[in-house]
ROFI-757718 format. One record per residue (C-alpha): x, y, z; residue number from 1. Coordinates in steps of 0.1 Angstrom, whole numbers, plus 5000, padded with zeros to 4 digits. Layout:
N
+------+------+------+-----+
:   xx :   yy :   zz :   k :
+------+------+------+-----+
:    X :    Y :    Z : NUM :
...
+------+------+------+-----+
This chain:
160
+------+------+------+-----+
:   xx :   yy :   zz :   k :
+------+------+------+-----+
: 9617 : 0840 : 2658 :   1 :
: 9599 : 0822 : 2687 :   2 :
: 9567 : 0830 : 2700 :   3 :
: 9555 : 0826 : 2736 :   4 :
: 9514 : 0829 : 2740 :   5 :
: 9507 : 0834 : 2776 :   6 :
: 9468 : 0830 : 2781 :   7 :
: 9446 : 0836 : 2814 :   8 :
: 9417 : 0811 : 2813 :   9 :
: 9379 : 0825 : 2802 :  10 :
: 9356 : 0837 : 2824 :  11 :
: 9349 : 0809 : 2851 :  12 :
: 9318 : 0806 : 2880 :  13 :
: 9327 : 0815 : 2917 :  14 :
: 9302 : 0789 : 2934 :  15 :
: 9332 : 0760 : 2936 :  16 :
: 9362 : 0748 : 2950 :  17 :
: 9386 : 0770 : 2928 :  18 :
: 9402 : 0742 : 2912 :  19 :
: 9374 : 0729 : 2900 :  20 :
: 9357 : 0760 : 2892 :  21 :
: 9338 : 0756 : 2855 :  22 :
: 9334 : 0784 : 2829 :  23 :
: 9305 : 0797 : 2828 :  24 :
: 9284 : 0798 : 2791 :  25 :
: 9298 : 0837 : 2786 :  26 :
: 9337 : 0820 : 2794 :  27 :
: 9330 : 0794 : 2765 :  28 :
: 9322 : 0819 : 2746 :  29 :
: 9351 : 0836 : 2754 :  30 :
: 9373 : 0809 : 2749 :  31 :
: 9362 : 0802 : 2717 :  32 :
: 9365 : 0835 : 2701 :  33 :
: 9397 : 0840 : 2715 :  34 :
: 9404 : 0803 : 2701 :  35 :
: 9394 : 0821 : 2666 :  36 :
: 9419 : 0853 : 2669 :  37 :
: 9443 : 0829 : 2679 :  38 :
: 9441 : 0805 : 2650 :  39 :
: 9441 : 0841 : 2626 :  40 :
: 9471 : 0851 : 2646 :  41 :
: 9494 : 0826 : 2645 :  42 :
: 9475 : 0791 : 2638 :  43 :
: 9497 : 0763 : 2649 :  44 :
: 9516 : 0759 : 2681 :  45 :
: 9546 : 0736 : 2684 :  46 :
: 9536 : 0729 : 2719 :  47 :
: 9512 : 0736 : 2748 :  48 :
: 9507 : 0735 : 2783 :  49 :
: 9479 : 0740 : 2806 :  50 :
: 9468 : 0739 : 2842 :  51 :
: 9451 : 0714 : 2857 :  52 :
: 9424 : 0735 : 2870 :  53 :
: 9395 : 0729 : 2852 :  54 :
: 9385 : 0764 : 2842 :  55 :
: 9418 : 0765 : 2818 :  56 :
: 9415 : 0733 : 2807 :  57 :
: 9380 : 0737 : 2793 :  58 :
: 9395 : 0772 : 2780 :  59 :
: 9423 : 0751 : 2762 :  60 :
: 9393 : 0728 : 2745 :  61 :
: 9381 : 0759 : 2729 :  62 :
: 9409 : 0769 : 2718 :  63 :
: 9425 : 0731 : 2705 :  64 :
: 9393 : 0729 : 2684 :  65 :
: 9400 : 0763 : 2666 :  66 :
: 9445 : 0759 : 2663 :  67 :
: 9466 : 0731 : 2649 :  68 :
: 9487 : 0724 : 2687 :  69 :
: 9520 : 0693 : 2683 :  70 :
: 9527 : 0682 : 2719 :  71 :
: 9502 : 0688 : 2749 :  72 :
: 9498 : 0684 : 2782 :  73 :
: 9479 : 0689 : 2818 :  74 :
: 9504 : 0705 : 2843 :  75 :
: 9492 : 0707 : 2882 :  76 :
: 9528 : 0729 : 2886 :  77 :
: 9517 : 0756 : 2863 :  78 :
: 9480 : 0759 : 2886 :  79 :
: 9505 : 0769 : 2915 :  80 :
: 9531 : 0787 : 2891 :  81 :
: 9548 : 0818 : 2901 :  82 :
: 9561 : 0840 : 2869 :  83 :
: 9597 : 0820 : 2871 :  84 :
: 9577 : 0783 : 2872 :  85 :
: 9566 : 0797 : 2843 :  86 :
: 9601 : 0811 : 2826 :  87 :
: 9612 : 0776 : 2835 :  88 :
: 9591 : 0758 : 2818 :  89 :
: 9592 : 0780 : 2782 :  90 :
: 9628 : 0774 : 2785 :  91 :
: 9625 : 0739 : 2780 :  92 :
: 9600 : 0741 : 2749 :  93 :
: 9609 : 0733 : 2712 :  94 :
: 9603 : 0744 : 2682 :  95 :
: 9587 : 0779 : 2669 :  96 :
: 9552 : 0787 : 2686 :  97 :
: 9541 : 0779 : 2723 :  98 :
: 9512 : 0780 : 2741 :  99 :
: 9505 : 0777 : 2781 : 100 :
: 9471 : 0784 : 2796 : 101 :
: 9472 : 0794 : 2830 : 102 :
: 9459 : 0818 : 2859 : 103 :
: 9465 : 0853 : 2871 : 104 :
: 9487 : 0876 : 2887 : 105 :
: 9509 : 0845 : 2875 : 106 :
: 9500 : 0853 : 2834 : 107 :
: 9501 : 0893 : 2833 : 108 :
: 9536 : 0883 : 2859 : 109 :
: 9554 : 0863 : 2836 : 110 :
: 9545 : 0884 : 2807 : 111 :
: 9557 : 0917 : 2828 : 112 :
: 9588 : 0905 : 2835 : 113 :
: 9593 : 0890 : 2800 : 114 :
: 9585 : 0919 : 2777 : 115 :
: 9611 : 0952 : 2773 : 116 :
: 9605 : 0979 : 2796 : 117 :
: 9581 : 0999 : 2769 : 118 :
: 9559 : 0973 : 2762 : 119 :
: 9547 : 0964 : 2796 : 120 :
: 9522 : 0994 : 2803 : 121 :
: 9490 : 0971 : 2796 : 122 :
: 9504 : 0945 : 2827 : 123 :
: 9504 : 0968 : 2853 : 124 :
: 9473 : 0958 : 2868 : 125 :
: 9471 : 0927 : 2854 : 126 :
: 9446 : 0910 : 2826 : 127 :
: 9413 : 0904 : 2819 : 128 :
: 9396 : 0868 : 2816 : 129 :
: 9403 : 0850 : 2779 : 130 :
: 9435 : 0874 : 2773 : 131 :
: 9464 : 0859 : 2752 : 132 :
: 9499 : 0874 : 2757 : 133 :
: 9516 : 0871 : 2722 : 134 :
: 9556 : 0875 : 2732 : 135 :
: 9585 : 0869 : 2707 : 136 :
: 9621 : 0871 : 2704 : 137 :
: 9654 : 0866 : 2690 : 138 :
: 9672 : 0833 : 2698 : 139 :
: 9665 : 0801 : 2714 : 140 :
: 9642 : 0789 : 2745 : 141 :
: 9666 : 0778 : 2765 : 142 :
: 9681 : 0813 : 2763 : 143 :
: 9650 : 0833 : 2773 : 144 :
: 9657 : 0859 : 2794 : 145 :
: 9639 : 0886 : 2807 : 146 :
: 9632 : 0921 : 2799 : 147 :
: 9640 : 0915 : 2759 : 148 :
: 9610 : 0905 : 2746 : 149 :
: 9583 : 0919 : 2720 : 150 :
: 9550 : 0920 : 2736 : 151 :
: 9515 : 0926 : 2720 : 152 :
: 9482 : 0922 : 2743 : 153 :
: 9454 : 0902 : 2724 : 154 :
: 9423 : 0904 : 2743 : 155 :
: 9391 : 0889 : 2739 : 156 :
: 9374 : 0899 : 2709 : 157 :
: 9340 : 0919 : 2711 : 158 :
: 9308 : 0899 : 2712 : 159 :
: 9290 : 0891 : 2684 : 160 :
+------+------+------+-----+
């Protein structure tokens, strides 16, 4: 069954252009716990992608230093994704377990219009900072559609 983890970057300073906006000490932080739940929840990933921005790729470091990840890469398009950039794009991955690191409404978006209609509650109003989407379902990537898939919200775990 493949897995789709939709994750909205850690907690990032304001005082920048947003692109290159930096996490701040409590986003590393952030990043790297969630790195941790990440690698006790599912470990490896086949795949990932992340935006450009740097706020998600420092958020990706974190994480890449605490899961096993195949094939990676740096994707300006998924910075200026809308939730069906996003569809797009899963439905050309491979293999079991995914991973793209992005930005919100775009993350809680994709993952809204993804999950079935009872699992979407905690989407509503979006997601927090250093929130991974876990999403799975029956079949193959190319074949993703909406509105069929298992959702579970894994959110940032509590500071130490």
């Amino acid at each position: 069954m493949p897995t789709l983890v939709l994750i909205r970057h850690a907690q990032a300073a304001y005082s920048y252009p947003d692109h290159v906006r930096p996490l701040t000490q409590a986003g590393v932080d952030q990043a790297a716990r969630l790195g941790g739940a990440l690698s006790r929840e599912v470990g490896v990933f086949d795949v990932a992608v992340c935006s450009d921005a740097t706020r998600a790729q420092q958020t990706f470091e974190q994480i890449r230093q605490r899961v096993q990840i195949g094939d990676s890469w740096f994707d300006r398009g998924v910075y200026n994704a809308d939730e069906e950039d996003i569809l797009t794009l899963a439905r050309t991955f491979e293999g079991d377990t995914a991973l793209i690191v992005g930005h919100e409404p775009t993350i809680s978006g994709a993952g809204y219009v993804l999950a079935r209609e009872n699992d979407r509650g905690e989407l509503a109003r979006g997601v927090p900072t250093a929130t991974a989407l876990l999403i799975t379902f029956e079949g193959e990537w190319e074949k993703l559609e909406t509105s069929h898939c298992a959702l579970r919200v894994l959110l940032t775990p509590p500071t130490r």
